[in-house]
Residue, then its C-alpha position, 0 to 999 in steps of 0.5 A: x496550481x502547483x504539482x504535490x508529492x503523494x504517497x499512496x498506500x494499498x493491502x491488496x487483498x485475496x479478491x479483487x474488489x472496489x478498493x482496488x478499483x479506487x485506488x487504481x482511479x485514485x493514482x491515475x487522476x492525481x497523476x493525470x493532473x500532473x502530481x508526483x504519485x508514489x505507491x506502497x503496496x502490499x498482497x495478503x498473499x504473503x499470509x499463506x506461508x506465515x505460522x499462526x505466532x507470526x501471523x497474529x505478531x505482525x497483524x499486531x506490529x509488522x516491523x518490516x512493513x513499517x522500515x519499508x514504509x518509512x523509506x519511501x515517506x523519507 
């Protein structure tokens, strides 16, 4: 079987929970099975310091997650 490339994308949110623990599992097994696994991740810590008007625009569209993103699928 030959080795894949994979991306893994994850918001980590205020607490810790069972989407964080399968991801973690999710990365770990691929690349247990000799995949290339890159991740993507982001805190919604980030929220704390944004006003309301920004806040609701990249809940809508954030542009600068969507340039960072891009880079790494390219």
């Amino acid at each position: 079987m030959s080795a894949e490339r994979y991306l893994l994308v994850h918001n980590f949110y205020q607490q810790t929970g069972g989407e964080d623990a399968v991801f973690a599992a999710e990365t770990n097994l691929l690349r247990s099975r000799g995949h290339e696994v890159a991740t993507y991740t982001v805190h919604n810590d980030r929220i704390a310091d944004m006003n309301q008007v920004r806040l609701v625009a990249d809940t809508i569209w954030n542009a600068s997650v969507y340039r960072e993103l891009a880079a790494h699928v390219r």
